[in-house]
VEXDREN-2710 file (C-alpha; in Angstrom, 1 decimal):
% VEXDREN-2710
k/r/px/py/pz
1/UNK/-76.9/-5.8/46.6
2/UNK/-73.2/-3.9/45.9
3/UNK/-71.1/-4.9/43.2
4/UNK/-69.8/-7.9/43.3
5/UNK/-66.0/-8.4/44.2
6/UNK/-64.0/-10.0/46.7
7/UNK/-64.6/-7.9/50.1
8/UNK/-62.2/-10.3/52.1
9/UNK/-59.5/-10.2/49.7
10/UNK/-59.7/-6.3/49.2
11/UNK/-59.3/-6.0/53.0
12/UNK/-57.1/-8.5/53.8
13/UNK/-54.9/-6.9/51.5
14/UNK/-55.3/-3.4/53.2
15/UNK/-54.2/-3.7/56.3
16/UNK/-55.3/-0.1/57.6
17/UNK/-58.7/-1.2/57.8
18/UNK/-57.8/-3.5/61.0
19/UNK/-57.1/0.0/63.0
20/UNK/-59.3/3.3/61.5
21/UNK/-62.4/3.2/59.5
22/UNK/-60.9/5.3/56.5
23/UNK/-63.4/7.4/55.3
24/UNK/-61.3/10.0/53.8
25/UNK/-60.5/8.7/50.5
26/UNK/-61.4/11.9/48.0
27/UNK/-57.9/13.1/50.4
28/UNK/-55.8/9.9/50.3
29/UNK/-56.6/6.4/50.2
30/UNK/-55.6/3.8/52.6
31/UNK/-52.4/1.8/50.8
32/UNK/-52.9/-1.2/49.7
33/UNK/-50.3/-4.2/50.2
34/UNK/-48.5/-4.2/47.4
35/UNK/-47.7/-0.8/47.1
36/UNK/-46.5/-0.5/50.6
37/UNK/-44.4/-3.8/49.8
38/UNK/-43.0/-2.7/47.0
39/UNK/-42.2/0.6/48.1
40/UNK/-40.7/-0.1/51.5
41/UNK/-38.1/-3.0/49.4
42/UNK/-37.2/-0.1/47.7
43/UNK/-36.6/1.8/50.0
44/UNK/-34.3/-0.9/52.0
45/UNK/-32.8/-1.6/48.5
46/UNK/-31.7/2.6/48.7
47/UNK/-30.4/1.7/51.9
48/UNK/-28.0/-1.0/51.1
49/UNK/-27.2/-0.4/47.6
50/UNK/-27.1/3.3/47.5
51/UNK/-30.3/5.1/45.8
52/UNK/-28.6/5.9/42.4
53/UNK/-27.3/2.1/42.2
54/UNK/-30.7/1.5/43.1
55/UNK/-32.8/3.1/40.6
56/UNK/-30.3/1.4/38.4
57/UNK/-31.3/-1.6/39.2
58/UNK/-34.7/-1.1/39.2
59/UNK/-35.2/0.4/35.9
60/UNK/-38.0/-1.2/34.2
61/UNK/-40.2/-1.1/38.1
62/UNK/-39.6/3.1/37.6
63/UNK/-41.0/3.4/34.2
64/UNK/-44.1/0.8/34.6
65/UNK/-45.9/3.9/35.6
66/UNK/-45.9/5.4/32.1
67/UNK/-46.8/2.4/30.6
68/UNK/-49.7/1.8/34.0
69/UNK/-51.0/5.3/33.4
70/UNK/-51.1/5.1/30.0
71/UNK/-53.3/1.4/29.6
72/UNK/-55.4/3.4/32.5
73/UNK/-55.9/6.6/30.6
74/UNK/-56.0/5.1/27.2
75/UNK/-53.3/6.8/25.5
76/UNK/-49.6/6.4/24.7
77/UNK/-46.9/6.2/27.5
78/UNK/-44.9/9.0/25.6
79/UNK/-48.5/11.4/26.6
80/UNK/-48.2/10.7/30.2
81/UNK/-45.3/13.0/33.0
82/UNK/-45.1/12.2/35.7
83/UNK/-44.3/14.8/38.1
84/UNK/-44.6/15.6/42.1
85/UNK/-48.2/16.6/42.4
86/UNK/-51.2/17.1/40.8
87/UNK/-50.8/20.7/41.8
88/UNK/-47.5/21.0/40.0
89/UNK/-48.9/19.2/36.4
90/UNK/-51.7/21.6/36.7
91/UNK/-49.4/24.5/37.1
92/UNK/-47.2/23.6/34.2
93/UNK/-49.8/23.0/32.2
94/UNK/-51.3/26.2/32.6
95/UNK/-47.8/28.3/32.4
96/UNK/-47.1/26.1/29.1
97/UNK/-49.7/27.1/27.0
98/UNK/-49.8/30.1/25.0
99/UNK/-51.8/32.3/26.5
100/UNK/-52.4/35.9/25.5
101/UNK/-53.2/39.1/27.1
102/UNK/-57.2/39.6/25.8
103/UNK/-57.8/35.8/25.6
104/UNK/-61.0/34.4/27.7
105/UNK/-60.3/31.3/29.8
106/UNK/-63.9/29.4/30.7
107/UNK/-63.8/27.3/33.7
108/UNK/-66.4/25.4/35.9
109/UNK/-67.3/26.8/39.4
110/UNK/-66.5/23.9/40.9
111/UNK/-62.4/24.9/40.2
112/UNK/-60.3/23.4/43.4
113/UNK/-58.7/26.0/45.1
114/UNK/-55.1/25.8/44.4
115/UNK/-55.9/25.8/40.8
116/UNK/-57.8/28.7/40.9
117/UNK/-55.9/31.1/42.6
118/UNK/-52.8/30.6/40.0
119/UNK/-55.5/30.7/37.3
120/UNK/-56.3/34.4/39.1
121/UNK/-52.2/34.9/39.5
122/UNK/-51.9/34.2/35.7
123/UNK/-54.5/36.2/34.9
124/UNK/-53.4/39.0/36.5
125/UNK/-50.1/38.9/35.0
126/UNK/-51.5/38.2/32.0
127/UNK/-54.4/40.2/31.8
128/UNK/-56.2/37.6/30.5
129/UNK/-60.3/37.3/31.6
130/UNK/-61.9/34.5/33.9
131/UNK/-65.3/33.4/33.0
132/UNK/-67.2/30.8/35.2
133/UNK/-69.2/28.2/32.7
134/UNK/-73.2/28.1/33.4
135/UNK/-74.6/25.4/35.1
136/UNK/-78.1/24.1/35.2
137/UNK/-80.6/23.1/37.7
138/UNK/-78.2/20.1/39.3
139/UNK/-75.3/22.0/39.5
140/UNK/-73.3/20.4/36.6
141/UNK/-71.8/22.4/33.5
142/UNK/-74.2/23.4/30.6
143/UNK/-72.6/22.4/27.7
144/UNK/-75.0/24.6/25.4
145/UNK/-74.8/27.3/27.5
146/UNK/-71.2/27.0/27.7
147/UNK/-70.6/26.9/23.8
148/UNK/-72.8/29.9/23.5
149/UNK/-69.9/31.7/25.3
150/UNK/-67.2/30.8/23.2
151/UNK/-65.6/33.4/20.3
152/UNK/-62.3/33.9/19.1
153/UNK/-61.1/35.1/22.4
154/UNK/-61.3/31.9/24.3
155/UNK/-58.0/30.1/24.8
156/UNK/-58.7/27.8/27.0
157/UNK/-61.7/25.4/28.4
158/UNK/-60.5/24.1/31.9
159/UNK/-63.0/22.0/33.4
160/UNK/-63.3/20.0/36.3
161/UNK/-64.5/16.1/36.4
162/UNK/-65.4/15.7/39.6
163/UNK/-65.3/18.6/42.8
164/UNK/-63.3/17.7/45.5
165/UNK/-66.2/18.7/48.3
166/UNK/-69.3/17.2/45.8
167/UNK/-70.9/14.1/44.6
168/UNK/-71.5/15.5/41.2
169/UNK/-69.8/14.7/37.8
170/UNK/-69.4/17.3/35.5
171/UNK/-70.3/15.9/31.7
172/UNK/-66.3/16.6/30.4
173/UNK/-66.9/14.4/27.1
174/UNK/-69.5/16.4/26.4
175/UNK/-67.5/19.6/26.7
176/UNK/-65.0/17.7/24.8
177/UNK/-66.7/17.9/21.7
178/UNK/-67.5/21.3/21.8
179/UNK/-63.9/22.1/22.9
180/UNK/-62.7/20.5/19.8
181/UNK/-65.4/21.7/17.2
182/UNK/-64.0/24.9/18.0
183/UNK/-60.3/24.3/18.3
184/UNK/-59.9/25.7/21.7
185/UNK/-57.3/23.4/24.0
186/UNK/-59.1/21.9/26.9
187/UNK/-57.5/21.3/30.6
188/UNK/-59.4/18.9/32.6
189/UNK/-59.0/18.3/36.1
190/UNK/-59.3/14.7/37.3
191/UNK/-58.1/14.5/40.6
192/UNK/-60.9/13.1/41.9
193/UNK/-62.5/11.4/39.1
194/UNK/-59.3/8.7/38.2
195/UNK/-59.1/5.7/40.0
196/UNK/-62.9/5.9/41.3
197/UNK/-64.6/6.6/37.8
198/UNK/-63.5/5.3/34.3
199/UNK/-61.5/8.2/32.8
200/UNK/-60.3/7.9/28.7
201/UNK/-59.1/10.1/27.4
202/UNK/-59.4/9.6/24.1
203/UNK/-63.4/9.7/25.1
204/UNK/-63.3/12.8/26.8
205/UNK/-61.5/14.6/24.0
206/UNK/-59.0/16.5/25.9
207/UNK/-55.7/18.4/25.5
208/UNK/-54.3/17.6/28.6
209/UNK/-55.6/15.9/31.6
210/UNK/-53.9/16.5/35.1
211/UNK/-54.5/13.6/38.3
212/UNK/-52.8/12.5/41.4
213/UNK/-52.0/9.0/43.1
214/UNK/-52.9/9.9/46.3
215/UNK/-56.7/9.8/46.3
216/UNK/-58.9/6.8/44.2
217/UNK/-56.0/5.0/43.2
218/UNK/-54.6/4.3/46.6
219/UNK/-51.0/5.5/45.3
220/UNK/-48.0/7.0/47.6
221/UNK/-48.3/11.0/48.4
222/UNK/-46.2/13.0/46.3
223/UNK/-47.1/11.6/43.0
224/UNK/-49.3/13.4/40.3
225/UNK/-49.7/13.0/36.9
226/UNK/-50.1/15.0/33.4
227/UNK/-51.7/13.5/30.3
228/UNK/-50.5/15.9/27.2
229/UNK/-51.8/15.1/23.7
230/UNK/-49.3/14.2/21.4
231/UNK/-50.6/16.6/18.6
232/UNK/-50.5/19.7/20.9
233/UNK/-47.5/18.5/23.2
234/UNK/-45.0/20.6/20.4
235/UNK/-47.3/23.7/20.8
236/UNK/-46.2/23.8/24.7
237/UNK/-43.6/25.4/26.1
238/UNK/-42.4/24.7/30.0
239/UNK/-41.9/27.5/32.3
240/UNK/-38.9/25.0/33.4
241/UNK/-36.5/22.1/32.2
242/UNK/-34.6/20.0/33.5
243/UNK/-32.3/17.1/32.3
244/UNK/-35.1/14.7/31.4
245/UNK/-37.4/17.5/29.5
246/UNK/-34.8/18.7/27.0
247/UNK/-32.3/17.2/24.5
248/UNK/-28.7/18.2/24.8
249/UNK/-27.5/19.4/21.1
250/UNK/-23.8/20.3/21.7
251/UNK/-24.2/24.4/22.8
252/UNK/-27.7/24.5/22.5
253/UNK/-31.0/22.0/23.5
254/UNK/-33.9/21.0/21.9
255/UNK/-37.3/20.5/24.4
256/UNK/-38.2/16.7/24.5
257/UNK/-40.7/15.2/22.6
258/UNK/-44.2/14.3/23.6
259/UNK/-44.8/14.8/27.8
260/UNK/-41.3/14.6/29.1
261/UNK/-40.5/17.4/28.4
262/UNK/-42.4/18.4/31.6
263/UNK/-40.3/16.0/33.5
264/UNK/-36.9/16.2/35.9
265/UNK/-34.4/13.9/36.2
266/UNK/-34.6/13.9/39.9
267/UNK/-37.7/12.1/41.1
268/UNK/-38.6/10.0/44.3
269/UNK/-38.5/6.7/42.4
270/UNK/-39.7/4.7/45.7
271/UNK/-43.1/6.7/45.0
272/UNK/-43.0/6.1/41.3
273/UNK/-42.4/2.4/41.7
274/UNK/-45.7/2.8/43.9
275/UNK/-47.5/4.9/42.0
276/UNK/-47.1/2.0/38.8
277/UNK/-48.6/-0.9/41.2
278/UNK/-51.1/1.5/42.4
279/UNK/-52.2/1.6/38.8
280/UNK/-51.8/-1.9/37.9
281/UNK/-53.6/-3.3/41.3
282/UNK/-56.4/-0.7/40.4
283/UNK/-56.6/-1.9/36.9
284/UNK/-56.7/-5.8/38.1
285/UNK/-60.0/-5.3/40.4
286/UNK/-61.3/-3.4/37.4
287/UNK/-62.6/0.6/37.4
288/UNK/-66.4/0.1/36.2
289/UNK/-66.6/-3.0/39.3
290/UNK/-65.0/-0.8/41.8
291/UNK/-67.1/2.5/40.9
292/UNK/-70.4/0.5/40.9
293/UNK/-69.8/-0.1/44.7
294/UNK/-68.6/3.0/45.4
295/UNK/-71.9/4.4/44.2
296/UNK/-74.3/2.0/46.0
297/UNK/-71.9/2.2/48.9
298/UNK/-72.5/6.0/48.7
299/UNK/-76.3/6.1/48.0
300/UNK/-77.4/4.1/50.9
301/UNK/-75.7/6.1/52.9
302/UNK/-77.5/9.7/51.3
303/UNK/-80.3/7.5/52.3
304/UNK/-79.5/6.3/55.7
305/UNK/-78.0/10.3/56.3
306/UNK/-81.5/11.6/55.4
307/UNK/-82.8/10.5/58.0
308/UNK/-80.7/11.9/61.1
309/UNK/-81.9/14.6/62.6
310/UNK/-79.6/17.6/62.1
311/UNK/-77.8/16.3/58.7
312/UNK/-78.0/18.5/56.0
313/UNK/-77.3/17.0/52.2
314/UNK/-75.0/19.3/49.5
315/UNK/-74.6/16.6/46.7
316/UNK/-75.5/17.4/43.7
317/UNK/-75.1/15.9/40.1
318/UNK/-77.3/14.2/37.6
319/UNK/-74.7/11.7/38.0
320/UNK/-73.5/11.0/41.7
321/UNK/-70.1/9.5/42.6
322/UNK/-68.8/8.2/45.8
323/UNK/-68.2/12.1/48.0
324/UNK/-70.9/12.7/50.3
325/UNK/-70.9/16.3/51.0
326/UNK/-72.5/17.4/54.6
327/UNK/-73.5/20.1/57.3
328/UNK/-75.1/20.1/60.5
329/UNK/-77.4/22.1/62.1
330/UNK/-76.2/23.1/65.9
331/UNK/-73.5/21.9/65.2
332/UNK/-69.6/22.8/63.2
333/UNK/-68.1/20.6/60.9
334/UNK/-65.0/20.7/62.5
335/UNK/-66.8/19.8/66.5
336/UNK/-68.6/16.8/64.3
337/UNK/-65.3/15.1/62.5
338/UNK/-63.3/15.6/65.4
339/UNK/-65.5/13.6/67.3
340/UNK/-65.9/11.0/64.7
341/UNK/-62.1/10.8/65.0
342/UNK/-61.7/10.2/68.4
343/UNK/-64.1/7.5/67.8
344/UNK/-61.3/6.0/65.2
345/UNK/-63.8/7.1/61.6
346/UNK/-61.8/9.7/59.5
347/UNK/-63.5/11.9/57.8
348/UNK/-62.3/16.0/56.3
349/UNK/-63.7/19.2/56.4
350/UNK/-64.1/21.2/52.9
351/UNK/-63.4/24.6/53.3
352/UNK/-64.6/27.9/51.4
353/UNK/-60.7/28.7/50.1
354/UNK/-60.4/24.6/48.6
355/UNK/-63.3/25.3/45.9
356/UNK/-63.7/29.3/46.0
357/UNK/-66.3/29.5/43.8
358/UNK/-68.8/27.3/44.1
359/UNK/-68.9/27.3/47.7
360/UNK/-69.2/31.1/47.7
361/UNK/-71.6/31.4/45.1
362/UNK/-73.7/28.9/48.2
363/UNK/-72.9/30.3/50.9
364/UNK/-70.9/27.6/52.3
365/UNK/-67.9/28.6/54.6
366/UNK/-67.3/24.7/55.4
367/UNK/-68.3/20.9/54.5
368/UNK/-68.0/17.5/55.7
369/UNK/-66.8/15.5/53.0
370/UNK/-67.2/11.8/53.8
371/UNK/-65.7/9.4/51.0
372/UNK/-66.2/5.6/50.6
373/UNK/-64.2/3.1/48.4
374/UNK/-64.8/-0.2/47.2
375/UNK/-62.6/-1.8/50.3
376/UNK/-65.2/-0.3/52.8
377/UNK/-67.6/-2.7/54.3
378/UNK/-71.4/-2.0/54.9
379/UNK/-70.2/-2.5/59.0
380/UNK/-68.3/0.2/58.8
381/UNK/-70.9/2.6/57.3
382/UNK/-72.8/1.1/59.9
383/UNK/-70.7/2.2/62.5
384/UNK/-70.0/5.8/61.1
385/UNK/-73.7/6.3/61.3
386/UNK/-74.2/5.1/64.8
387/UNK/-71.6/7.1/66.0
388/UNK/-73.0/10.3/64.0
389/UNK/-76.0/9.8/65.5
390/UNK/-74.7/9.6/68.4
391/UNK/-72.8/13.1/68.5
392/UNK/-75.9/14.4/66.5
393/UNK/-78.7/13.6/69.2
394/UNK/-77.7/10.6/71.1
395/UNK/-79.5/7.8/70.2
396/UNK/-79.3/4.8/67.7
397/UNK/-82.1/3.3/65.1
398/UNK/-81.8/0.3/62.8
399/UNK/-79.8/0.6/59.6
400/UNK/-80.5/0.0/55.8
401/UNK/-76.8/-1.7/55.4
402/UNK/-77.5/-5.1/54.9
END
């Protein structure tokens, strides 16, 4: 028995569902209907008013996203920037802290791609050293072994909540505490973790906190997010600055208080505007409801997948979320989801470069990442796994979806 919510209302009110069976959702979420209503007005608004006349008039729908990150977060809107990608807050983030040549930086394995080559960049350029946390026997970060690293070198913790190609969840709260009994500032990734898992920040302990709207929160593309701690956000200096991140003093500037200082003036505020319902609709069906579905959703179909011939299972995790991680014997990742496509069921393949690491350190060249949300319905698991099996060895058995 799932969670209980309204299945007819949350697909009724995402219309996608009536054309693909959206399996992809650790990528980017089907939209739901009042973020595409709200952002295609906006965009006709643009259109007749002008965009500058229209971000004028539609002032207070712009900066509901602070204010919708921040009740979603737990923290103060003046901690939350907003910015063009998760990939960008990350970045500034890293380039803003006060790094030094000698210090130790401590991440998890399980570091996306992206984040860790410009964690090797900056190294480099910095001569700084990477370390890679210890894990134990399900994968996830050992926070004693972790803490036994740390000296006076370490500058920086950067962990990752959840792996964008796993099921596990690292323990971040945990490292939290450890982070901040030493007084080392702590990055955490949360990409995949907000808007499918409760994330607080205040819980977790962290310095700063970097997401996107894309994935779990079924927000617009082009919208990421950076959660700076007001304590540390004076400590923190921007690689750049714009018009909204600084204060003009007459001849010289002063950087702005609190997060905006990461912040430009120019901004897509259609997406924005999006990005704030995204929030607010994700906040009104509840995080704990949603992810309890998401879970069962996911764990009958680890079940279900355990039992097709040729499926092999990566998850991993004391703790599993809603990514299902996958190979295939005789077959390639990329033959399997292409197939599944042309059958209208999207799925994505992982690859070694999106979490270096870990997938080398398994010997994993690629994945098939299959991710569930709350508005997917045990009929279409049912149908993913027919047509799996199908590809896989051509037959079809009763299912556990019920």
């Amino acid at each position: 028995m799932y969670e209980t919510l309204d299945l007819a209302r949350a697909r009724a009110e995402t219309p996608g569902v009536n054309h693909v069976v959206h399996l992809n959702n650790a990528g980017a979420s089907l939209a739901p209907l009042p973020v595409l209503d709200v952002m295609t007005a906006y965009l006709r608004l643009e259109g007749r008013v002008g965009p500058y006349e229209a971000a004028e008039r539609s002032e207070g729908a712009i900066g509901n996203a602070h204010a919708a990150l921040a009740s979603l977060l737990n923290c103060s809107r003046q901690e939350i920037a907003i910015l063009d990608s998760a990939t960008r807050a990350w970045g500034l983030a890293m380039s803003s802290l006060p790094l030094r040549a000698g210090d130790r930086v401590i991440i998890s394995a399980v570091e996306y791609g992206s984040n860790y080559l410009s964690l090797l960049h900056l190294a480099q350029r910095l001569e700084l050293s990477l370390e890679v946390a210890p894990v134990d026997a399900n994968g996830v970060v050992d926070v004693a072994g972790l803490e036994a690293m740390l000296d006076e070198r370490v500058g920086l913790i950067a962990m990752v909540h959840v792996p964008m190609h796993d099921a596990l969840v690292n323990p971040v709260a945990g490292i939290g505490v450890v982070a901040r009994r030493h007084g080392i500032p702590y990055l955490v990734d949360a990409c995949q973790s907000v808007g499918q898992l409760p994330v607080d920040v205040a819980e977790i302990g962290c310095d700063l906190l970097v997401g996107t709207g894309r994935k779990f929160l079924r927000g617009p593309r082009g919208t990421g997010f950076l959660y700076v701690r007001q304590d540390i956000a004076h400590r923190l200096v921007p690689p750049l600055v714009g018009l909204d991140g600084v204060e003009w003093l007459a001849g010289t500037y002063r950087l702005a208080p609190g997060a905006r200082r990461f912040e430009t003036w120019e901004t897509n505020a259609a997406a924005r505007i999006g990005l704030g319902v995204a929030v607010d609709y994700a906040l009104g069906w509840g995080i704990e409801r949603t992810y309890g579905r998401m879970q069962r959703l996911a764990a009958d179909l680890r079940e279900e997948l355990a039992g097709l011939p040729g499926v092999v299972l990566h998850d991993r995790g004391r703790e599993q979320c809603g990514t299902i991680a996958m190979s295939f014997e005789g077959w390639g990742e990329f033959e399997v989801r292409n197939a599944l496509k042309d059958a209208g069921i999207n799925t994505w393949v992982c690859l070694e470069n999106a979490a270096c690491v870990d997938m080398q350190q398994r010997g994993l060249s690629t994945l098939l990442r299959v991710s569930p949300h709350y508005y997917n319905s045990e009929q279409e698991l049912e149908r993913f796994c027919s047509v799996l099996e199908d590809v896989l060895v051509g037959t079809r058995r009763e299912r556990v979806f019920a």
